[in-house]
PyMOL CGO cylinders between C-alpha atoms (Angstrom):
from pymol import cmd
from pymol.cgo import CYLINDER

trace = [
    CYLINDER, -34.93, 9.19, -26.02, -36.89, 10.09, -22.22, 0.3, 1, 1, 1, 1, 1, 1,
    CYLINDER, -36.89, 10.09, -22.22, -33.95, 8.49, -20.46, 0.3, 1, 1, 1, 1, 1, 1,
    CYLINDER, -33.95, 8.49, -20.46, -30.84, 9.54, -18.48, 0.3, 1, 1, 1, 1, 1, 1,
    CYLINDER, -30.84, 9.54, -18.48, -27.94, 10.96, -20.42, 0.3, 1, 1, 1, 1, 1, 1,
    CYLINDER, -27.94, 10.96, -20.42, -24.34, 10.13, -19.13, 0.3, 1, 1, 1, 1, 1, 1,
    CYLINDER, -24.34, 10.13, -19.13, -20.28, 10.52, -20.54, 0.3, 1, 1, 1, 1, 1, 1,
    CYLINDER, -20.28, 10.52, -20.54, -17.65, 7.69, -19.64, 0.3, 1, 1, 1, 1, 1, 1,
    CYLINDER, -17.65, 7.69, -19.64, -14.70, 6.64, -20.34, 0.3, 1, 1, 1, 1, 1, 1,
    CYLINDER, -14.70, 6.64, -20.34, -14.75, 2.95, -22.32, 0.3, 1, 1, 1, 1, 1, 1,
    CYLINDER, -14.75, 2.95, -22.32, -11.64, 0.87, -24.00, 0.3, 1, 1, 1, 1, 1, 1,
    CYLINDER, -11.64, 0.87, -24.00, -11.52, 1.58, -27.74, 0.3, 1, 1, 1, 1, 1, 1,
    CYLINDER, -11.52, 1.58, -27.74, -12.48, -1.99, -28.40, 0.3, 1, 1, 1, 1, 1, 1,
    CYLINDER, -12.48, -1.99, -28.40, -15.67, -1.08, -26.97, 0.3, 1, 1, 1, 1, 1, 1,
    CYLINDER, -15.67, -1.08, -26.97, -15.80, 2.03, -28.29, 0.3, 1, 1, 1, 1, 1, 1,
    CYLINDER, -15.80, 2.03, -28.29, -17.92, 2.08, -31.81, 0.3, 1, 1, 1, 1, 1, 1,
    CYLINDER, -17.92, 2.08, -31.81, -20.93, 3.61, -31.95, 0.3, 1, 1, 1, 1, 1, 1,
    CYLINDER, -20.93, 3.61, -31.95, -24.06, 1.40, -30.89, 0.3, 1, 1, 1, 1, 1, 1,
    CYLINDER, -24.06, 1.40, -30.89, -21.79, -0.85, -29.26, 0.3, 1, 1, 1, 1, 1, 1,
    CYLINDER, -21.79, -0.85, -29.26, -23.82, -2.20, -26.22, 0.3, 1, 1, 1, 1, 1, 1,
    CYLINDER, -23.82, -2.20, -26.22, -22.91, -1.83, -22.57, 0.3, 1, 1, 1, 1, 1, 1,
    CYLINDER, -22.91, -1.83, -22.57, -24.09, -2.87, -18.86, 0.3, 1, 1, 1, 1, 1, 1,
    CYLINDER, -24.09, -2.87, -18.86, -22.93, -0.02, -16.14, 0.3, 1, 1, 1, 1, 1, 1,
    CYLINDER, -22.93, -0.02, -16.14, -22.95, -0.66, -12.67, 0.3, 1, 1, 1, 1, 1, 1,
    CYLINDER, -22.95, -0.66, -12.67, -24.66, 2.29, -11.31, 0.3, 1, 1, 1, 1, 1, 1,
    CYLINDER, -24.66, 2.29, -11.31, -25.00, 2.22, -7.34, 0.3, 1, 1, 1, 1, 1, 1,
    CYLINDER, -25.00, 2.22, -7.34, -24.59, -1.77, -7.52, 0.3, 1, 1, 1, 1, 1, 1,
    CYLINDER, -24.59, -1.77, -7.52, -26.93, -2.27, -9.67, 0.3, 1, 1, 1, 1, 1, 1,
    CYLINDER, -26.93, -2.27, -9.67, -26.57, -3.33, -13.62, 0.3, 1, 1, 1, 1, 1, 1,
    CYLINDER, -26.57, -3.33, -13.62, -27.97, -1.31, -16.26, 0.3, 1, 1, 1, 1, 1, 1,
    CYLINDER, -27.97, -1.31, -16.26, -28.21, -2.11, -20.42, 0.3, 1, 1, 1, 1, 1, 1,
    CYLINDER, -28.21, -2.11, -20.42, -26.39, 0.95, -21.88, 0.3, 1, 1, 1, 1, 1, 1,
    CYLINDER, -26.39, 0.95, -21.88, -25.14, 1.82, -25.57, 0.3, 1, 1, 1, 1, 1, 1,
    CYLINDER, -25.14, 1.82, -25.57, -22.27, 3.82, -27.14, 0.3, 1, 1, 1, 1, 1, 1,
    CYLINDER, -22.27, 3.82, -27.14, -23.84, 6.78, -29.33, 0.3, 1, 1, 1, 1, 1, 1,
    CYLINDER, -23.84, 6.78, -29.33, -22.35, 9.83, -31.26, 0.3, 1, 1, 1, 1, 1, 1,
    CYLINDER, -22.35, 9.83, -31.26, -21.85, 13.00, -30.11, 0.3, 1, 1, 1, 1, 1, 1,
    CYLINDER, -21.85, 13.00, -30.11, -23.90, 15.23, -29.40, 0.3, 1, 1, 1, 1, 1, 1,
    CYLINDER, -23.90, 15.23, -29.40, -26.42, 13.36, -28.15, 0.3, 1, 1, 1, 1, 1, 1,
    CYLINDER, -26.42, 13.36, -28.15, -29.04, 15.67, -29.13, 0.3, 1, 1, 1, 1, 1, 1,
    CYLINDER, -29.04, 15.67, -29.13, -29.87, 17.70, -31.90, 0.3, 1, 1, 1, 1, 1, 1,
    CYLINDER, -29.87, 17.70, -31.90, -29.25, 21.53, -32.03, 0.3, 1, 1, 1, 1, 1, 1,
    CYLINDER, -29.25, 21.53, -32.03, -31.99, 23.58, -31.53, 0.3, 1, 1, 1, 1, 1, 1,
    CYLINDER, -31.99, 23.58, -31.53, -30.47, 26.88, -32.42, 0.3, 1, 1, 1, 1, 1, 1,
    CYLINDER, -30.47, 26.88, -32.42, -30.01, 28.56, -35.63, 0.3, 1, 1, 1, 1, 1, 1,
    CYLINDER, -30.01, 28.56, -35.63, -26.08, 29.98, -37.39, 0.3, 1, 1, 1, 1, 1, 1,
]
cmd.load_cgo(trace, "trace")
């Protein structure tokens, strides 16, 4: 992925994974998408 990771709150019509998204992040638009938890894989064994 080598980008930023971030948790928001969205309406649930917006809310389906790979929906896409633009956040306004100190004024300034960025392209964002809705993905499943958790983001990244475990690396840890059970």
């Amino acid at each position: 992925m080598n980008g930023p990771v971030a948790m928001g709150y969205v309406a649930r019509a917006h809310a389906a994974d790979g929906t896409a998204l633009e956040l306004l992040v100190r004024g300034k638009p960025l392209p964002a998408r809705v993905v499943p938890l958790p983001f990244h894989p475990h690396c840890y064994a059970r």
